[in-house]
C-alpha positions as CSV (number, residue, x, y, z in Angstrom):
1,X,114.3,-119.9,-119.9
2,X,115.8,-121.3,-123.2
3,X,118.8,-120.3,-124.6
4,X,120.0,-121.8,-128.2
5,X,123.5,-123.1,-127.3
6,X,124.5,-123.6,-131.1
7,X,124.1,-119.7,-131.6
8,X,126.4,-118.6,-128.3
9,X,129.2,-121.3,-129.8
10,X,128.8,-120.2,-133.2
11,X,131.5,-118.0,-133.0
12,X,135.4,-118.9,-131.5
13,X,134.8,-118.1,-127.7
14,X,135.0,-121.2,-125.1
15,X,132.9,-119.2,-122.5
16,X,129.6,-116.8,-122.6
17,X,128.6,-115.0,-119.5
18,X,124.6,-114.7,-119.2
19,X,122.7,-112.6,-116.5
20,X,119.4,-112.6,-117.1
21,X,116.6,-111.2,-114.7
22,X,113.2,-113.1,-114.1
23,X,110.3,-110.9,-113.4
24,X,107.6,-112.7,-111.2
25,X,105.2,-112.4,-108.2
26,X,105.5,-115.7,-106.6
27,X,107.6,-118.4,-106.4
28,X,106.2,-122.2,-106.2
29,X,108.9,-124.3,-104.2
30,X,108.7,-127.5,-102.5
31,X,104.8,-127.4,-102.4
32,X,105.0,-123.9,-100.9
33,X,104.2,-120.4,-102.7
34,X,106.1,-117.4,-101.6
35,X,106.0,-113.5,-102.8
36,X,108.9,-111.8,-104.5
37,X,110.1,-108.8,-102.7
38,X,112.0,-108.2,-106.4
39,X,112.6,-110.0,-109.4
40,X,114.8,-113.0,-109.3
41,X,118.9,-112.5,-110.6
42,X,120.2,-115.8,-112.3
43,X,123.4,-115.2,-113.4
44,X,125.8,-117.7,-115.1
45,X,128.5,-119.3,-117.0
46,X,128.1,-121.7,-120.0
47,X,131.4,-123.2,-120.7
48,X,132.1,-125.8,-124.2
49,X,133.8,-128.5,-123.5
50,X,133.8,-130.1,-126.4
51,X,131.4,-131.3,-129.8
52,X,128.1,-130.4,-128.1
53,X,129.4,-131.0,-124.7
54,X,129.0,-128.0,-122.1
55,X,129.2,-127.1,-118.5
56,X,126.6,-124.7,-117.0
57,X,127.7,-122.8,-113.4
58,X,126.3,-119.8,-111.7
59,X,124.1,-118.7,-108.7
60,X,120.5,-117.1,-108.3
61,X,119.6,-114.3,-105.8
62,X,116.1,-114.0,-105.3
63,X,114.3,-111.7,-102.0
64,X,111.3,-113.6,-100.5
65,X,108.3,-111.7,-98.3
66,X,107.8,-114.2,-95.2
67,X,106.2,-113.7,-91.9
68,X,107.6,-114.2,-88.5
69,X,106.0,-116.9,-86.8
70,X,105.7,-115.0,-83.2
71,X,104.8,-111.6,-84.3
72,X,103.4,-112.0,-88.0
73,X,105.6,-109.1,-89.4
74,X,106.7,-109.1,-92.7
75,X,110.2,-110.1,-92.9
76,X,112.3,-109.8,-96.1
77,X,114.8,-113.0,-96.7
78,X,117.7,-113.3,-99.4
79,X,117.8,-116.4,-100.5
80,X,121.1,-117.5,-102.5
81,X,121.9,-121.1,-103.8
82,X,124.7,-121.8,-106.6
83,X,124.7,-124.6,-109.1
84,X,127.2,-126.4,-111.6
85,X,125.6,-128.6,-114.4
């Protein structure tokens, strides 16, 4: 995902808010591939903190289709993980 920084800032605001939803069938993570129950939420907050200087925070929400161990059902997991950059 790119988004053109220059544009957002273009304006007077210090701040955008961006939630943006990524539609895909797998994820490839840590060597390992894993369905999506539903599309992926990323959500997140670009801050300018100065000349060309920003700080990026926000979290992502995504459902992954695993399968217990012992009985092999289908079991639905909500993974959530924040990040600041």
């Amino acid at each position: 995902m790119h988004i053109n920084l220059t544009e957002l800032f273009s304006q007077t605001v210090e701040d955008v808010t961006i939630r943006r939803t990524l539609e895909m069938d797998r994820l490839e993570f840590g060597g390992e591939s894993f369905e999506l129950n539903k599309p992926i939420n990323i959500e997140f907050e670009v801050t300018q903190l100065g000349e060309g200087e920003y700080l990026t925070q926000g979290k992502v929400e995504a459902e992954l289709v695993m399968y217990c161990n012992r009985c092999m059902n289908e079991v639905i997991s909500i993974v959530e993980g924040q990040f600041t950059k």
